[in-house]
GUVORO-427324 format. One record per residue (C-alpha): residue number from 1; y, z, x. Coordinates in nm, 4 decimals, decimal comma, padded with zeros to 6 digits, always signed. Each point is the difference from the previous one (the first is absolute). Layout:
% GUVORO-427324
drenvex NUM | c2 Y | c3 Z | c1 X
...
% end
This chain:
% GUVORO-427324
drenvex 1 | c2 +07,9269 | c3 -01,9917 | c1 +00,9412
drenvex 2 | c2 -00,0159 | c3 -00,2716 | c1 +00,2215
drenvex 3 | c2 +00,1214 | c3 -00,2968 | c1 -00,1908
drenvex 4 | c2 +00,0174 | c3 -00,2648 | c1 +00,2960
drenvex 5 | c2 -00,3600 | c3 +00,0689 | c1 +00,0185
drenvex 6 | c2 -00,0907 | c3 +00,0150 | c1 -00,3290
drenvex 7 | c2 +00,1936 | c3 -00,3517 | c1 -00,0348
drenvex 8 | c2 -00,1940 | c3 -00,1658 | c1 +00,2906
drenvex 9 | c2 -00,3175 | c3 +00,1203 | c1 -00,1142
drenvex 10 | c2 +00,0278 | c3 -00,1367 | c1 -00,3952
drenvex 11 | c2 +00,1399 | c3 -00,2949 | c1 +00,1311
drenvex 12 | c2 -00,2940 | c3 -00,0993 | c1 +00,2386
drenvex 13 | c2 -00,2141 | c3 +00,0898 | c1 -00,3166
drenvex 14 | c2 +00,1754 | c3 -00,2584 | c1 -00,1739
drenvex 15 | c2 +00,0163 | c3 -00,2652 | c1 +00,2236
drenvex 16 | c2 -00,3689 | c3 +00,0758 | c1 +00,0775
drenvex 17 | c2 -00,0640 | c3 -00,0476 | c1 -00,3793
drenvex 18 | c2 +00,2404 | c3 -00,2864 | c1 -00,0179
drenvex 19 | c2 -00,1639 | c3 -00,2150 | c1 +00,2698
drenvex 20 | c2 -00,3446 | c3 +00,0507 | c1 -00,1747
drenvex 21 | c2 +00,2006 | c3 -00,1778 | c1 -00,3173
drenvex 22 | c2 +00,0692 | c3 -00,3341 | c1 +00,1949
drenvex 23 | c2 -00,2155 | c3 -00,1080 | c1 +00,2971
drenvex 24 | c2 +00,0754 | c3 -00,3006 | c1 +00,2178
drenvex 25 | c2 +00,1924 | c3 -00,3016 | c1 -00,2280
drenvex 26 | c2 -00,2564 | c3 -00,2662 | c1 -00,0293
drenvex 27 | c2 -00,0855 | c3 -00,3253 | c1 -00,1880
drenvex 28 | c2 +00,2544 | c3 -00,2009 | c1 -00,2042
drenvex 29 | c2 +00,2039 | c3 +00,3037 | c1 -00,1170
drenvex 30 | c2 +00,0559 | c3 +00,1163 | c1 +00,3417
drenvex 31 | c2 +00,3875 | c3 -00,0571 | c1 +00,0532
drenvex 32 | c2 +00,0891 | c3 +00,2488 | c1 -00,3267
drenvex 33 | c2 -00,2771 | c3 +00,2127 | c1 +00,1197
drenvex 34 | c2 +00,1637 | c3 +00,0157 | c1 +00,3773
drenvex 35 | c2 +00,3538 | c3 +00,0383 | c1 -00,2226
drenvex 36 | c2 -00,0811 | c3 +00,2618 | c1 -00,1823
drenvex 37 | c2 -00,1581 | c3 +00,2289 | c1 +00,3120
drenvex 38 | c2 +00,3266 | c3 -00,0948 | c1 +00,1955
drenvex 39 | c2 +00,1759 | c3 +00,1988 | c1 -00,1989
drenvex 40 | c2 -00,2331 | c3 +00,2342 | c1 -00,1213
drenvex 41 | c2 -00,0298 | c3 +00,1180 | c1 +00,3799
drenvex 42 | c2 +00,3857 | c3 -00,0495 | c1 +00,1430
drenvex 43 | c2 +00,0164 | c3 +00,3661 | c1 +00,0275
drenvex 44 | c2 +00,1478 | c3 +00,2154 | c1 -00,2822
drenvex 45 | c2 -00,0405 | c3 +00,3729 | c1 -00,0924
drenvex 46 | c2 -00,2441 | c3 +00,0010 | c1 -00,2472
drenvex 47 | c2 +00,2048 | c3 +00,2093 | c1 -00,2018
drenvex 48 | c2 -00,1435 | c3 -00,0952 | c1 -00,3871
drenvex 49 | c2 -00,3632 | c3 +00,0310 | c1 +00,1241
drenvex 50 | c2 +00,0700 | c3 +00,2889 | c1 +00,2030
drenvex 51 | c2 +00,1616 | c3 +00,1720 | c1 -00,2999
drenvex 52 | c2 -00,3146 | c3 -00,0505 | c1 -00,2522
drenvex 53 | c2 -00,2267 | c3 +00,1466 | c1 +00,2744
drenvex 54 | c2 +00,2390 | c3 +00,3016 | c1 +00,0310
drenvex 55 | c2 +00,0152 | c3 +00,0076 | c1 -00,3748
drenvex 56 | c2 -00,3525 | c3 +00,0283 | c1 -00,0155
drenvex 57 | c2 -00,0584 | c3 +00,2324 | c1 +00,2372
drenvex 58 | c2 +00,2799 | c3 +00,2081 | c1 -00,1934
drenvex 59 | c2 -00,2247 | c3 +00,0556 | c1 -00,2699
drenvex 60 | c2 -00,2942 | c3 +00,0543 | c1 +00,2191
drenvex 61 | c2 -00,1368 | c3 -00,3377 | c1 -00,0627
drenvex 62 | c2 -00,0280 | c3 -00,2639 | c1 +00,3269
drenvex 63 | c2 -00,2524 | c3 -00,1809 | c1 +00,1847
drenvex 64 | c2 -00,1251 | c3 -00,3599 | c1 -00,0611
drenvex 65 | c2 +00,0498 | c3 -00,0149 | c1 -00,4313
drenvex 66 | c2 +00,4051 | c3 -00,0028 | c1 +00,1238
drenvex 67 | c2 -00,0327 | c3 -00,2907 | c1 +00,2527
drenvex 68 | c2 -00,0052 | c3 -00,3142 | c1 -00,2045
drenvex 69 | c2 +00,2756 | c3 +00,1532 | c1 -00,2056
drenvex 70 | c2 +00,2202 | c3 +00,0471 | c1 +00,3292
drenvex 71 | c2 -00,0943 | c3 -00,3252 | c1 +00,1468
drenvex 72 | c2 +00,1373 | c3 -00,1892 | c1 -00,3090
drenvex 73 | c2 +00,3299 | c3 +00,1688 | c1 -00,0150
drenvex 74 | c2 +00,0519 | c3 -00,1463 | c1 +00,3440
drenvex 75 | c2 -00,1005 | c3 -00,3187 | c1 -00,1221
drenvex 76 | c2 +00,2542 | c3 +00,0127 | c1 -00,2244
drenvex 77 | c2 +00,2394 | c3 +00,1319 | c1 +00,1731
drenvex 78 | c2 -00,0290 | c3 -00,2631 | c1 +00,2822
drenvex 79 | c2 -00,0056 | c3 -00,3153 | c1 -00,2692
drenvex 80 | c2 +00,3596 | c3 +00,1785 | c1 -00,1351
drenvex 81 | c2 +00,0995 | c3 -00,0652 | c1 +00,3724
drenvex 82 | c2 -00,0591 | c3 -00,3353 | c1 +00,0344
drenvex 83 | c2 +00,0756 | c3 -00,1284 | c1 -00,3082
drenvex 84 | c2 +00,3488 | c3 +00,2261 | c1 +00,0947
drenvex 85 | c2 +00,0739 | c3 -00,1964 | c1 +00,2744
drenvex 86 | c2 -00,0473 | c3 -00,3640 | c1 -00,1282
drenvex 87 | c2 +00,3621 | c3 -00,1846 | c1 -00,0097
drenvex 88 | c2 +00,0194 | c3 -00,0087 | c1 -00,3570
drenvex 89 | c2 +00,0169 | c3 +00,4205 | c1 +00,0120
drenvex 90 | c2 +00,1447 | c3 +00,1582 | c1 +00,3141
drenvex 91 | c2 -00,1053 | c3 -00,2771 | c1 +00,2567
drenvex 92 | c2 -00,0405 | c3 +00,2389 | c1 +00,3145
drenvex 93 | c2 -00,1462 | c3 -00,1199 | c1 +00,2826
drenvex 94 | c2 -00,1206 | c3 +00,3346 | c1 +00,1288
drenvex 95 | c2 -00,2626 | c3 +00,2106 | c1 -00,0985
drenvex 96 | c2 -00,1571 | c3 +00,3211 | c1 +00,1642
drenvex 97 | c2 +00,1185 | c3 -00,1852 | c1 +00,3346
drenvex 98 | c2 -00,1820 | c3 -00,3233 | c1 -00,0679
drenvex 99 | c2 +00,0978 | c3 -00,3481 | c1 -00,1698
drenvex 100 | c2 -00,0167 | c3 +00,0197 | c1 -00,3476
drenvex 101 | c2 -00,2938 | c3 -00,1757 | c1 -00,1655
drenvex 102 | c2 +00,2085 | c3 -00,2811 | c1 -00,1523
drenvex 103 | c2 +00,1365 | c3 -00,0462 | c1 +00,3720
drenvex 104 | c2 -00,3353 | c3 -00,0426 | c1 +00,1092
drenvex 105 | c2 -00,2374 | c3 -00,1629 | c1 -00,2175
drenvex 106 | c2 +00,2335 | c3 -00,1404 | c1 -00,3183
drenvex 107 | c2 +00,1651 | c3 +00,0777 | c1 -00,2697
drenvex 108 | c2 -00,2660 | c3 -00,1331 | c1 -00,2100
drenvex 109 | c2 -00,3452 | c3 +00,1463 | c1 +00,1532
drenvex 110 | c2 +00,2554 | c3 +00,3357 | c1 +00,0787
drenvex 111 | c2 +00,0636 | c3 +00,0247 | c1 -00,4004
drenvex 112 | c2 -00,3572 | c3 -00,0120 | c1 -00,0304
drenvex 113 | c2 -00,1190 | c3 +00,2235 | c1 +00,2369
drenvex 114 | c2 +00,1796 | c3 +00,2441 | c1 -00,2060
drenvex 115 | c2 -00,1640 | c3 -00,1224 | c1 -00,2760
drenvex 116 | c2 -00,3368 | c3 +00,0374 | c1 +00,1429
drenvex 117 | c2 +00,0676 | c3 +00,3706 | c1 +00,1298
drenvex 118 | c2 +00,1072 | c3 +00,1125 | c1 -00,3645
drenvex 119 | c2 -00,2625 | c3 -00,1315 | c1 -00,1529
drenvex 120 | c2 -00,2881 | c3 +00,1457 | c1 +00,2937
drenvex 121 | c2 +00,1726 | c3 +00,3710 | c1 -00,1280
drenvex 122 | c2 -00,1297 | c3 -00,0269 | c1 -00,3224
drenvex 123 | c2 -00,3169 | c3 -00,1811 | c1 +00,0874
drenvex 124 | c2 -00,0134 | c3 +00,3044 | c1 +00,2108
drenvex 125 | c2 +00,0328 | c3 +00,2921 | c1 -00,2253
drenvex 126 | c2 -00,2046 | c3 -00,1581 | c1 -00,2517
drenvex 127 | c2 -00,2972 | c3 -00,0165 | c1 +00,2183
drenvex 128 | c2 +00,0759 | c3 +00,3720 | c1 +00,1213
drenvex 129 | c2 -00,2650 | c3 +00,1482 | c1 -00,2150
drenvex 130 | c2 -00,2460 | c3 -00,3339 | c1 -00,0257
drenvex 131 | c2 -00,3116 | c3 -00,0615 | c1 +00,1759
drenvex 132 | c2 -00,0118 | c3 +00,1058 | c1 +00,4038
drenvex 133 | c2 +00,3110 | c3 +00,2114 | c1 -00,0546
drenvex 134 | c2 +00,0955 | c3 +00,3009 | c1 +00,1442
drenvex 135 | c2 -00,2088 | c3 +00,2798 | c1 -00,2071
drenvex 136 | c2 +00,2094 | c3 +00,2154 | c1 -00,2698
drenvex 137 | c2 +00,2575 | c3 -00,2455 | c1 -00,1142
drenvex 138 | c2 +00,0531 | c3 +00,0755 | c1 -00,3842
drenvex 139 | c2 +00,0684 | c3 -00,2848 | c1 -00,1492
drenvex 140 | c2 +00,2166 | c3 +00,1498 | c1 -00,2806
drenvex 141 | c2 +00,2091 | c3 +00,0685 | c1 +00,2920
drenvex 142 | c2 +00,0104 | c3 -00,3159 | c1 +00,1717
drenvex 143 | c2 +00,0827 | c3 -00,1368 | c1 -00,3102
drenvex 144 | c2 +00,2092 | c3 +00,2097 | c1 -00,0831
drenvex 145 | c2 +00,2169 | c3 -00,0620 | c1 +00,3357
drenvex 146 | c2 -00,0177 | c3 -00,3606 | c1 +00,0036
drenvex 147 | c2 +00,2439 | c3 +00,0114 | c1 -00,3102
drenvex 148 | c2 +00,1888 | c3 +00,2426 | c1 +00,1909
drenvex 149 | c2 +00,0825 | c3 -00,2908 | c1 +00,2862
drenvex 150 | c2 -00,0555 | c3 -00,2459 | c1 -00,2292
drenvex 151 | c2 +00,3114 | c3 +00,0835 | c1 -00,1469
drenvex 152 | c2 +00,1836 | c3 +00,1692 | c1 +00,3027
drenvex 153 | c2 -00,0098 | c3 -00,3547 | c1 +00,1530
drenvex 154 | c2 +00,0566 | c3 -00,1894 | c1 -00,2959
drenvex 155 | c2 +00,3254 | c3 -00,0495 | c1 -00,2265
drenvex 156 | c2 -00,0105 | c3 +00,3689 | c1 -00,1100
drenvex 157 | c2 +00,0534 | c3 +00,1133 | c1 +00,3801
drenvex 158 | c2 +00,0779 | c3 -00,2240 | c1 +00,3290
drenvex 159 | c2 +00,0417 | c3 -00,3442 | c1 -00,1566
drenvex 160 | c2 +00,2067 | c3 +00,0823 | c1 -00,2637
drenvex 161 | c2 +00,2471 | c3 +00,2265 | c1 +00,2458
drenvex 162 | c2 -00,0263 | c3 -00,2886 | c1 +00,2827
drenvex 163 | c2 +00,1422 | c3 -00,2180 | c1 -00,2792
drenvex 164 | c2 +00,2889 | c3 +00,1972 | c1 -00,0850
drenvex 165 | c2 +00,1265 | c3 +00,0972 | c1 +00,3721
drenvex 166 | c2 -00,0148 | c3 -00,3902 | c1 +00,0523
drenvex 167 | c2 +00,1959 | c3 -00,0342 | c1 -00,3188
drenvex 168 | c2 +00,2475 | c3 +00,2679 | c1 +00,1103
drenvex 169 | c2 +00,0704 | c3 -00,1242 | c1 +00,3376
drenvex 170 | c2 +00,3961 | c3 -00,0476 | c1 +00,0326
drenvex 171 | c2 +00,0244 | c3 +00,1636 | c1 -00,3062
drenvex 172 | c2 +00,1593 | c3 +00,3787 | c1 -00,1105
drenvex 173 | c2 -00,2925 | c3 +00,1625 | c1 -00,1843
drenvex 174 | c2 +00,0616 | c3 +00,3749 | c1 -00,1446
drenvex 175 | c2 -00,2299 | c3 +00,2843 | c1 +00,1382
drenvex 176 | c2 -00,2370 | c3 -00,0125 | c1 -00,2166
drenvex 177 | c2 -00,0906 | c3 -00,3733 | c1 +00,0839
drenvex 178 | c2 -00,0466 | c3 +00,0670 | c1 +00,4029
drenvex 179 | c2 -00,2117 | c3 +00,3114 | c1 -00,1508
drenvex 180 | c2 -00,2310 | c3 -00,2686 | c1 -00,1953
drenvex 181 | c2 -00,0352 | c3 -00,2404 | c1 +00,3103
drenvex 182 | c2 -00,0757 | c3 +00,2493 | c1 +00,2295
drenvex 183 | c2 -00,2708 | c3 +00,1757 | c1 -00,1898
drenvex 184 | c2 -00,1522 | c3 -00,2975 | c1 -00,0970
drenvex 185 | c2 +00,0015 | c3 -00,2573 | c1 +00,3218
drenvex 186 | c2 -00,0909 | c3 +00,2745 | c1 +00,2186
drenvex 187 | c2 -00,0517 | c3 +00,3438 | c1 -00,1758
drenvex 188 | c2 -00,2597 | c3 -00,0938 | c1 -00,2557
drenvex 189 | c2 -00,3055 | c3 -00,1447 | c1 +00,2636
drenvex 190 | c2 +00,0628 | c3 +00,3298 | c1 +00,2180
drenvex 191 | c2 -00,0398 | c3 +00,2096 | c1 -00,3328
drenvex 192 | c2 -00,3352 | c3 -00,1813 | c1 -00,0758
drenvex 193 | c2 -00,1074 | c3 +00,0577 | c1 +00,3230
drenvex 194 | c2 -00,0417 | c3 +00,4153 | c1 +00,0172
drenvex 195 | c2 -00,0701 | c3 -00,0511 | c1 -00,4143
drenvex 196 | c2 -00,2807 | c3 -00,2487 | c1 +00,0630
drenvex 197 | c2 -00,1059 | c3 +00,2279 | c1 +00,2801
drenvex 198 | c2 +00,0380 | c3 +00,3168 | c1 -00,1817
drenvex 199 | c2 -00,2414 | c3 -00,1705 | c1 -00,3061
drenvex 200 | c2 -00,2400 | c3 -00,1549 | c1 +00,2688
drenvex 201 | c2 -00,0456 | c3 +00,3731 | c1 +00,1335
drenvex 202 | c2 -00,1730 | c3 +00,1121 | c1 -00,3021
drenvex 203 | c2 +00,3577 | c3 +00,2199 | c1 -00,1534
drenvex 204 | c2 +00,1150 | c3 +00,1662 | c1 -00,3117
drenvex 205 | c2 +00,2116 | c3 -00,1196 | c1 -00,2342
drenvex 206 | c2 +00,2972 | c3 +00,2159 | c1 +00,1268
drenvex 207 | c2 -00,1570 | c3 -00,0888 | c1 +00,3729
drenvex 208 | c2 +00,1242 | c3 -00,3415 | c1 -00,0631
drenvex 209 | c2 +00,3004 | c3 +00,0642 | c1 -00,1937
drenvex 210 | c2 +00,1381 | c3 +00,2149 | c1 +00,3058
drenvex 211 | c2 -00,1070 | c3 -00,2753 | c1 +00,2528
drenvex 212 | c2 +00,1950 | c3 -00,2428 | c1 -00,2202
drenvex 213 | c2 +00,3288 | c3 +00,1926 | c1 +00,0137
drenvex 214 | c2 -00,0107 | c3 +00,0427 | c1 +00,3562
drenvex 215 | c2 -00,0866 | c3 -00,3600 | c1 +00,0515
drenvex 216 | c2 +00,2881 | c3 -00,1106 | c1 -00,2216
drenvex 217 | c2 +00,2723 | c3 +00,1911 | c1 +00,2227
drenvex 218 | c2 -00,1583 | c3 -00,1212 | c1 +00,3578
drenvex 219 | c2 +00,0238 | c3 -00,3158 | c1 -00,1326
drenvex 220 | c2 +00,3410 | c3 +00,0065 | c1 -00,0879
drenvex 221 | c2 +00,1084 | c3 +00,1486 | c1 +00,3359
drenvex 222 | c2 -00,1910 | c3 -00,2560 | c1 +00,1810
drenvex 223 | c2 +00,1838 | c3 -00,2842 | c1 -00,1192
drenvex 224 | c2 +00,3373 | c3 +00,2073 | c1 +00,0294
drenvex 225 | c2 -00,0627 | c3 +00,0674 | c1 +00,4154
drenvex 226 | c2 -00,0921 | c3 -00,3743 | c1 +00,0029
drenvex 227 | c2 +00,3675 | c3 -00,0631 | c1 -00,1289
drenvex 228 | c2 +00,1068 | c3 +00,2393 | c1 +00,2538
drenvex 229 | c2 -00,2142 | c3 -00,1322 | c1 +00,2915
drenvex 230 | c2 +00,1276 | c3 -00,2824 | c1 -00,0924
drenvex 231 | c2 +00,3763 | c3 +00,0781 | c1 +00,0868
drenvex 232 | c2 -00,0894 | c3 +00,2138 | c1 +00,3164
drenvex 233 | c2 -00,3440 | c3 -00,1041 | c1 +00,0794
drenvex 234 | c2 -00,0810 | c3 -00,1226 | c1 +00,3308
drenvex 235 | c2 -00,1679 | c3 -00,3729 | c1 -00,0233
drenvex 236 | c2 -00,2302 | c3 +00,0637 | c1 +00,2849
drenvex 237 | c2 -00,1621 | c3 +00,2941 | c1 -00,1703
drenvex 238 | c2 +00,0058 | c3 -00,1797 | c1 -00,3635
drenvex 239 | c2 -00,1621 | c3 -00,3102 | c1 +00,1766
drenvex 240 | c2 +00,2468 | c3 -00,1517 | c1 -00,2546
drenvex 241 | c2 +00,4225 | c3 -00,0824 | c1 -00,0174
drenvex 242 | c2 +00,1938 | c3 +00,2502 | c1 -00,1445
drenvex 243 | c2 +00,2817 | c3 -00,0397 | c1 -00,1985
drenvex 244 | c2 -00,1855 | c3 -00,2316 | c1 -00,2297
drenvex 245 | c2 +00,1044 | c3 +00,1463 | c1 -00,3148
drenvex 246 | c2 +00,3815 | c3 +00,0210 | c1 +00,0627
drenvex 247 | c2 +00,0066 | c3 -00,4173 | c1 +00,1008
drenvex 248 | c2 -00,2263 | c3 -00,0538 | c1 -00,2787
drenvex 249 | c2 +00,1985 | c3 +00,1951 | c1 -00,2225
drenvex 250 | c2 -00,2524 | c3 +00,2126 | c1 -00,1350
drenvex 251 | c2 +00,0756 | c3 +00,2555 | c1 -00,2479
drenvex 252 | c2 -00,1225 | c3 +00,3743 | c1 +00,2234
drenvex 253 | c2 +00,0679 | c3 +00,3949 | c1 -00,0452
drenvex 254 | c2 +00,2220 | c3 -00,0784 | c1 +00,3689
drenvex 255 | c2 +00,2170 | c3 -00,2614 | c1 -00,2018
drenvex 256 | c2 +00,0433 | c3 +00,1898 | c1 -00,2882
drenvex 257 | c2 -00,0005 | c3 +00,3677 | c1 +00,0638
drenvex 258 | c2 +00,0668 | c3 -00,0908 | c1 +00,4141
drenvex 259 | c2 -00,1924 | c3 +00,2178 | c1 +00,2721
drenvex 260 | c2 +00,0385 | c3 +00,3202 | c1 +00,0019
drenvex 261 | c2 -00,0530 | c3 -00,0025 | c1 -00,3627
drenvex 262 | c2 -00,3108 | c3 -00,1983 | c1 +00,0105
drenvex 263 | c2 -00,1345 | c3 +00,2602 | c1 +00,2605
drenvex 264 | c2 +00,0762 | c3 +00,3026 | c1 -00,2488
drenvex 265 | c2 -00,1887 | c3 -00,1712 | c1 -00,2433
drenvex 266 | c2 -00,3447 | c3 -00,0585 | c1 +00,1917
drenvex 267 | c2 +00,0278 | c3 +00,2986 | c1 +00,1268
drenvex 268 | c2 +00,0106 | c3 +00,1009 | c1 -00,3547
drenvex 269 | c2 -00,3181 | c3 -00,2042 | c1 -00,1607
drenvex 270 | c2 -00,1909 | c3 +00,1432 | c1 +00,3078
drenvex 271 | c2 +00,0365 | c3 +00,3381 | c1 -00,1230
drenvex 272 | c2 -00,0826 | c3 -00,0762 | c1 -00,3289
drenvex 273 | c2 -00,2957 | c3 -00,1820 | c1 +00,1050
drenvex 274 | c2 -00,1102 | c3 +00,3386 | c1 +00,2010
drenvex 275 | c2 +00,0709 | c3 +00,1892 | c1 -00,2909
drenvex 276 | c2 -00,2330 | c3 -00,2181 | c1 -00,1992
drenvex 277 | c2 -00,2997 | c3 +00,1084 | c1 +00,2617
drenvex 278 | c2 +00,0334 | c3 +00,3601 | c1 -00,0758
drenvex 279 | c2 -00,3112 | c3 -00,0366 | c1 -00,2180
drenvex 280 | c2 -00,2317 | c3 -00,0818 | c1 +00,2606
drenvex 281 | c2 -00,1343 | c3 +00,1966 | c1 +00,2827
drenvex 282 | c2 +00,0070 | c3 -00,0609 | c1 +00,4042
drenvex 283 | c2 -00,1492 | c3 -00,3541 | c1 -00,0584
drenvex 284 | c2 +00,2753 | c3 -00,1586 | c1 -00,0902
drenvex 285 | c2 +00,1867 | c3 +00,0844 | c1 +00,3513
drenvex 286 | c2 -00,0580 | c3 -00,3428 | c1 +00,0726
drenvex 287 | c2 +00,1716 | c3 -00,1168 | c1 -00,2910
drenvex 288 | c2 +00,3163 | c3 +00,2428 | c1 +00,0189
drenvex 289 | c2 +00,0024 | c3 -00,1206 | c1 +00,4168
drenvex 290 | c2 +00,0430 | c3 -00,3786 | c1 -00,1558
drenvex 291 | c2 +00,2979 | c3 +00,1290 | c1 -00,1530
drenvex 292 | c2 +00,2003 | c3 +00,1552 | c1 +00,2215
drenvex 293 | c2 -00,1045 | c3 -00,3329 | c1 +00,2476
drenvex 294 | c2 +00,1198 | c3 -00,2513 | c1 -00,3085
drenvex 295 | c2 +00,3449 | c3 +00,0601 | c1 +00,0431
drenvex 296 | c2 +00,0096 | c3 +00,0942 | c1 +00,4026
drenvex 297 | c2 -00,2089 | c3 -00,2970 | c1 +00,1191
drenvex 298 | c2 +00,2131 | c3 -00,2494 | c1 +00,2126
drenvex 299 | c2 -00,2434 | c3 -00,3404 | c1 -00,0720
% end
């Protein structure tokens, strides 16, 4: 298939959908308004929404019921970035090419932008199958995926590994500990994604199970080429420094198991990921496309 297209076209979907979320900032509230559409629109691959499309197409669900869904995981997503960046967490000054919120409107109205945009995600999937929405949303389902990201996002999934790679910076954790961070800060959101998808598209019990499993081993080898992209990443292509991790003295697969080890080991959740597809039919090409592309992307 044609994944660069495919990409391009789910990501003008979203950003369509997106922009229909948050008109022009106005009144009193405008500056956190205008903060949170900075960096809601700096760019970005709109991997996590892109994923619960694919997952619902997967399971030969799609269409409109999926969109708020998608749109929230970005929202997410992009308040995890900002609230990344402030000085008392990584304090970059780079971001998808552009100043960092924090370097452009505050700390202060930068920590709540993020606030704002993780709190729009729920108000968004909550109102996913409420009056004026888009027609055969099942609420069970909504539901049903809102604890899904609920606790993806929450201490259970990204918060609680964010903590933990900030409290093992410097520090020599065993295997299993790097395991934990990664699938947590990074892995769990991206396995919500094609789940939340895969449940949005209408799919059986062993639908979603399957979507799971491959969602769990993308997300693990996304976060393990950003460690390597990272050490041999180009900066102009990343719209970001590299080398981060290493001054920072962040606890990565390239530190620990070095390179070519790290590369072996992708390469390996990949094809476990594929092998977790085998249950569904050509529809999931997109999704077995976003695998191979996880770990061979350069940005």
């Amino acid at each position: 298939m044609d994944l660069k297209a495919y990409l391009a076209a789910k990501r003008e979907r979203v950003d369509e959908a997106l922009k229909s979320v948050f008109p022009a900032p106005e009144g009193p509230a405008a500056e956190v308004v205008k903060a949170m559409t900075y960096s809601l629109f700096a760019g970005g691959k709109r991997l996590r929404p892109i994923l619960c499309i694919a997952g619902a197409e997967a399971v030969g669900g799609g269409g409109e019921p999926v969109l708020p869904v998608a749109c929230a995981l970005e929202l997410i997503h992009t308040y995890s970035l900002i609230h990344d960046d402030l000085p008392a967490m990584d304090n970059d000054d780079l971001r998808r090419g552009k100043a960092t919120s924090h370097k452009v409107f505050g700390d202060a109205v930068a920590l709540l932008a993020g606030d704002g945009l993780l709190t729009e995600a729920f108000r968004l999937m909550s109102a996913a199958g409420g009056p004026g929405a888009a027609a055969h949303a099942d609420p069970r389902a909504i539901l049903r995926v809102i604890r899904l990201v609920a606790e993806a996002a929450g201490h259970e999934g990204m918060v609680g590994g964010q903590v933990v790679d900030i409290r093992s910076e410097g520090r020599q954790v065993e295997p299993g500990i790097l395991e934990f961070i990664h699938r947590h800060k990074t892995g769990a959101m991206i396995a919500a994604s094609v789940t939340a998808g895969a449940i949005m598209g209408g799919g059986t019990e062993e639908d979603v199970e399957a979507a799971a499993r491959y969602g769990r081993h993308i997300g693990l080898a996304f976060q393990v080429a950003d460690d390597v992209l990272d050490v041999e990443g180009d900066s102009a292509k990343l719209g970001k420094g590299v080398g981060g991790d290493a001054r920072k003295k962040k606890v990565t697969y390239p530190s620990v198991f070095g390179l070519a080890r790290s590369k072996e080991f992708q390469k390996s959740l990949v094809e476990q990921a594929l092998d977790a597809l085998r249950h569904f039919d050509e529809k999931a090409e997109p999704l077995r496309a976003i695998a191979v592309y996880i770990i061979e992307r350069k940005k």
